[in-house]
N, C-alpha and C positions, 0 to 999 in steps of 0.2 A: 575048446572053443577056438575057433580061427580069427583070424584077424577083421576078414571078412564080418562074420558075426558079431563078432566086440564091436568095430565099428559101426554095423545094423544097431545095435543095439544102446548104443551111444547117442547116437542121430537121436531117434524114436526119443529114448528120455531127454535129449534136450528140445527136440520140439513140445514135446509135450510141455515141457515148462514152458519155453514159450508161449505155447495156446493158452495156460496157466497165467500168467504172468498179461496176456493183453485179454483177458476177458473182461465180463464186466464187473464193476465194483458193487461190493457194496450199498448202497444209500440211507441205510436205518431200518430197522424193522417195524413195517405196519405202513409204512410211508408211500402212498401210490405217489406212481411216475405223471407227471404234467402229462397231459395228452398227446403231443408235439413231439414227445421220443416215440413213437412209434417206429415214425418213417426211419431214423437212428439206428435204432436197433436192429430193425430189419438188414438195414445197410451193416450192420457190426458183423451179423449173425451170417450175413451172406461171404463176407470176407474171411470170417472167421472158418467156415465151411470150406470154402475154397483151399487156403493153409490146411485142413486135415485132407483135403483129396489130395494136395498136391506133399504131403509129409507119406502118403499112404502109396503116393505112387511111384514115388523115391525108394521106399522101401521094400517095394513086389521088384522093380528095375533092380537094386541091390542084391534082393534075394535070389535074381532069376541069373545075373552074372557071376554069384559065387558058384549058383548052379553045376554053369558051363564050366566054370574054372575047374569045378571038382572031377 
């Protein structure tokens, strides 16, 4: 495994915790959301999205310079 790789693969599992780590909670089981998070979650879910394309396109960029390296 190169250094290259290990560090690919480093990244990846700590963003993952991260996206882990700021999802959303919990709130009880059975328990609907007040009407009013919608708009919230939407906005959560869009940022949240955002963080996997840009964790995803850190990792094609990583992958495509060990590339050339090699």
């Amino acid at each position: 495994m190169t250094r290259t790789t290990a560090a690919l693969a480093a990244f990846m599992l700590g963003a993952g915790l991260f996206l882990t780590a700021c999802g959303p909670t919990h709130e009880g089981a059975g328990q609907a959301k007040p009407a009013g998070n919608s708009s919230a979650d939407t906005q959560q879910l869009q940022q949240m999205q955002q963080k996997v394309d840009s964790a995803e396109s850190a990792a094609a960029q990583a992958e495509s310079d060990a590339t050339q390296n090699n």
